[in-house]
C-alpha positions as CSV (number, residue, x, y, z in Angstrom):
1,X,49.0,151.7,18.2
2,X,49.1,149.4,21.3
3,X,47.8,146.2,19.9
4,X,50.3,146.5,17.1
5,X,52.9,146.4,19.2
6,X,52.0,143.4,21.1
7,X,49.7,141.6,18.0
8,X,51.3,142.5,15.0
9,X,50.2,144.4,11.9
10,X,47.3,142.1,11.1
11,X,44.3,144.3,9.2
12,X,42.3,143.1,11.8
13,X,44.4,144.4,14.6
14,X,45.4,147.5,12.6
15,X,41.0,148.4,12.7
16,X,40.6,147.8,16.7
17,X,43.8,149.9,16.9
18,X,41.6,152.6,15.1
19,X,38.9,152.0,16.6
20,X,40.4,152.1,20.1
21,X,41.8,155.9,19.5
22,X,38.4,157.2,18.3
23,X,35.8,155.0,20.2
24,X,33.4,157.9,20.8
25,X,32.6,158.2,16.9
26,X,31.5,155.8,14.2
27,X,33.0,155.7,10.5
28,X,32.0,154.1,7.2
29,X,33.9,151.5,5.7
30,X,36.0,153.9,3.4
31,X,37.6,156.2,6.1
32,X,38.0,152.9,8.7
33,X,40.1,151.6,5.7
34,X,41.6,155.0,4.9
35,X,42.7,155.7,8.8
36,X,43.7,152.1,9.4
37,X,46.0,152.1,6.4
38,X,44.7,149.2,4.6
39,X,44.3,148.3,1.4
40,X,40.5,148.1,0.1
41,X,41.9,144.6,-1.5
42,X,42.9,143.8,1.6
43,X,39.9,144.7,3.8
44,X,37.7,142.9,2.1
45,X,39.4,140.0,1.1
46,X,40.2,139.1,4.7
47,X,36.5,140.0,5.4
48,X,38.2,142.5,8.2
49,X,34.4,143.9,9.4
50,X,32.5,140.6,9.2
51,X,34.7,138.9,11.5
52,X,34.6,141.9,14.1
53,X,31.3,142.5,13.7
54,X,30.4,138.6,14.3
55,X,32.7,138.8,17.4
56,X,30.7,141.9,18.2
57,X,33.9,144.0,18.6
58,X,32.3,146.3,16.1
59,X,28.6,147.2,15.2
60,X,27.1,148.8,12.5
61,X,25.1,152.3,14.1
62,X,23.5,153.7,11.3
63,X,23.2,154.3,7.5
64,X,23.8,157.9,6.4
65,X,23.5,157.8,2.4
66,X,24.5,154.4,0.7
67,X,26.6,154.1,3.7
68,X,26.8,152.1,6.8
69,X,28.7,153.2,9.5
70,X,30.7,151.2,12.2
71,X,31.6,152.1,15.8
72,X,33.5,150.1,18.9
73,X,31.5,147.9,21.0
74,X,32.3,149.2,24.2
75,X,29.5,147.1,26.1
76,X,31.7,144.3,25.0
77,X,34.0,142.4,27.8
78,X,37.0,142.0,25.5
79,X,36.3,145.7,24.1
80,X,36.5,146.8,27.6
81,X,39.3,144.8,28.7
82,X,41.9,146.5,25.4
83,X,40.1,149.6,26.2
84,X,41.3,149.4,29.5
85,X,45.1,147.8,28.7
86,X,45.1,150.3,25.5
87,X,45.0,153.3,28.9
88,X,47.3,151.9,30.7
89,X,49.8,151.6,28.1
């Protein structure tokens, strides 16, 4: 939970947290809220997955069901650059 540390509890910084511990798997929107701790209200009143996915932070991979699932952009610079600080911390 490096970028809480330094960014603050923000939902948004709470998901690339996530996202930055489990980069090799992708999740539907339930368990990102679930493992993120934050509240469905929450997620999806602050729009938490359309602002990372239009900063392309985050991409949808596939459907599986009724459900899409999300994953870390790691061909992204700023991805790669918390990636990289999130290792050395």
């Amino acid at each position: 939970k490096m970028l809480e540390t330094i960014f603050g509890k923000s939902p948004i910084v709470k998901v690339l947290d996530f996202f930055l511990q489990h980069a090799d798997y992708d999740y539907p929107k339930n368990e990102i809220m679930k493992y993120s701790d934050i509240s469905r209200g929450t997620f999806y009143s602050e729009d938490v997955l359309g602002v990372l996915t239009t900063l392309n932070l985050i991409t949808k991979t596939r459907d599986v069901g009724n459900s899409a699932l999300y994953k870390l952009n790691m061909e992204n610079p700023i991805v790669k650059k918390l990636d990289q600080l999130d290792h050395e911390s």
